[in-house]
C-alpha positions in Angstrom: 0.0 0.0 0.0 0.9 3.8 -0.9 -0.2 6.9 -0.6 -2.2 8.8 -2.9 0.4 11.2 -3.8 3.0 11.8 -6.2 6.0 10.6 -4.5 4.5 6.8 -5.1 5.4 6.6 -8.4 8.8 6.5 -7.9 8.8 4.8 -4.3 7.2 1.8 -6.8 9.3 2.2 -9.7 12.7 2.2 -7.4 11.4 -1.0 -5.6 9.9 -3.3 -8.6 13.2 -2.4 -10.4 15.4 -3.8 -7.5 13.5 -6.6 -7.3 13.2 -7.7 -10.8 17.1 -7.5 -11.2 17.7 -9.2 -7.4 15.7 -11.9 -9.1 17.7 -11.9 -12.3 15.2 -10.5 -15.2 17.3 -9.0 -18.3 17.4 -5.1 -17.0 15.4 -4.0 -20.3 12.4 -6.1 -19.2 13.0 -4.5 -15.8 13.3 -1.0 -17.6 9.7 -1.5 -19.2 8.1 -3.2 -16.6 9.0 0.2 -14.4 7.7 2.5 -16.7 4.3 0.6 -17.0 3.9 0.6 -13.2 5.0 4.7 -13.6 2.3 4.9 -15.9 -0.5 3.4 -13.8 -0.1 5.1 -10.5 0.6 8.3 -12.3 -3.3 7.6 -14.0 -5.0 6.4 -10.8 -3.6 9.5 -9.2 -4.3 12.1 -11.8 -7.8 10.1 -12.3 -9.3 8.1 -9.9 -10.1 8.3 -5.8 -8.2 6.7 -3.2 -9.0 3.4 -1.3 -11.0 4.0 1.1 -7.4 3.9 3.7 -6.4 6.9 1.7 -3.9 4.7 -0.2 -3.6 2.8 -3.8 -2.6 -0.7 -3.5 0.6 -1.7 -6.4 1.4 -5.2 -6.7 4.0 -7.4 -9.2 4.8 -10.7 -9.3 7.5 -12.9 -11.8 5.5 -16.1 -13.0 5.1 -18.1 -16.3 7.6 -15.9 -18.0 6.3 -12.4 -17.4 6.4 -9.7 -14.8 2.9 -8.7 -13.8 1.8 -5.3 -12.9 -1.1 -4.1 -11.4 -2.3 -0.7 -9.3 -5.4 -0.6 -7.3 -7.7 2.5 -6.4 -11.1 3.7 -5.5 -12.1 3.7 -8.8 -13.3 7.0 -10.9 -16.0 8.1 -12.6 -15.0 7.4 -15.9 -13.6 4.2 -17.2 -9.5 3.9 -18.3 -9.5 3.5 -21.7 -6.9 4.1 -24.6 -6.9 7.8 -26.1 -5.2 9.5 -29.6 -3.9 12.5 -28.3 -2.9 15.6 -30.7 1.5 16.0 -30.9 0.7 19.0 -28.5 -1.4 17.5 -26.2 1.0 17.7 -23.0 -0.6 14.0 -21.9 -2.9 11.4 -22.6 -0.4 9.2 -23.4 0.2 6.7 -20.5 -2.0 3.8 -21.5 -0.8 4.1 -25.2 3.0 3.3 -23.3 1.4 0.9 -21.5 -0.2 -0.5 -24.5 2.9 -0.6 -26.4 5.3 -1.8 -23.4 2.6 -5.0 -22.7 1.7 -7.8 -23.8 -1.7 -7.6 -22.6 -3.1 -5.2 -20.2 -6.8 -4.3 -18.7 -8.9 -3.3 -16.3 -10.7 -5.0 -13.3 -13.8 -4.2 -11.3 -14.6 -5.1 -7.8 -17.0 -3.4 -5.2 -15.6 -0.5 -4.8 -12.2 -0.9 -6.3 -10.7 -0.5 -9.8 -7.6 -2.8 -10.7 -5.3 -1.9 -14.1 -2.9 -4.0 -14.9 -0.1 -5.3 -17.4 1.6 -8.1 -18.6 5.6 -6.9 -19.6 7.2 -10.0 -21.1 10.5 -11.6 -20.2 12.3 -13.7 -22.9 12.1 -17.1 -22.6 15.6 -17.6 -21.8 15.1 -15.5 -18.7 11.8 -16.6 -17.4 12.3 -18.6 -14.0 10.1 -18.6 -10.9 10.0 -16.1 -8.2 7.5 -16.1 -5.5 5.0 -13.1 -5.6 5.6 -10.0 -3.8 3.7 -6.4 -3.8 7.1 -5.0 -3.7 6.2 -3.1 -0.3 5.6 -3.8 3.0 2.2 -5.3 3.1 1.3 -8.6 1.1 -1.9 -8.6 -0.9 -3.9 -11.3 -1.5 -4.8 -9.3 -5.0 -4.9 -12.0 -7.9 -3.3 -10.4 -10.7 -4.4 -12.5 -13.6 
């Protein structure tokens, strides 16, 4: 769990990176998959409410050959989707990084929670198992598939 605030971005990105390379993953994969999880906290903070602790819950785990991503807030009014911003738009762009960084992502609903989440691939010569972890202090019994 996080705070709903800025400085969570890169309190996550600095701790899925260590992780992925403390478990071995090629640091590209470990590049992407950091930007991705940039990209979703930076969206559920710009876009959607808190939990109803004042926090957004970020997960990851290393299974099957992929690193798994996924941020969870109190949801918004609106639904994330995709968007085709102009070349001056200043944003917009997040989920089209996340779209091209992935190799699946979506959205999931429950009571009063919205989930986002990615799939960033790891090539088959790196893929080994890892036990889960939310990358923070608190484990989560969040399924991320």
């Amino acid at each position: 769990m996080l705070p709903h605030a800025p400085a969570s971005v890169a309190v996550a990105r600095q701790r899925l990176y260590s992780d992925l390379v403390a478990w071995g993953v090629f640091e590209p994969v470990a590049d992407d998959a950091a930007l991705v999880v940039s990209e979703l906290i930076s969206n559920a903070l710009r876009h959607a409410r808190p939990l109803p602790s004042g926090e957004i819950e970020v997960t990851w785990t290393l299974a099957d050959g992929a690193v798994e991503v996924a941020v969870r807030d109190g949801g918004s009014s609106t639904e994330p989707r995709l968007s085709r911003p102009s070349l001056s738009s200043l944003g917009g762009r997040g989920l089209g990084i996340v779209q091209h960084l992935a190799k699946r992502w979506g959205v999931r609903y429950d009571n009063d929670a919205t989930t986002v989440w990615a799939v960033v691939g790891v090539p088959e010569h790196q893929a080994h198992d890892n036990p889960s972890t939310n990358g923070l202090a608190h484990p989560t019994n969040a399924e991320l598939r």
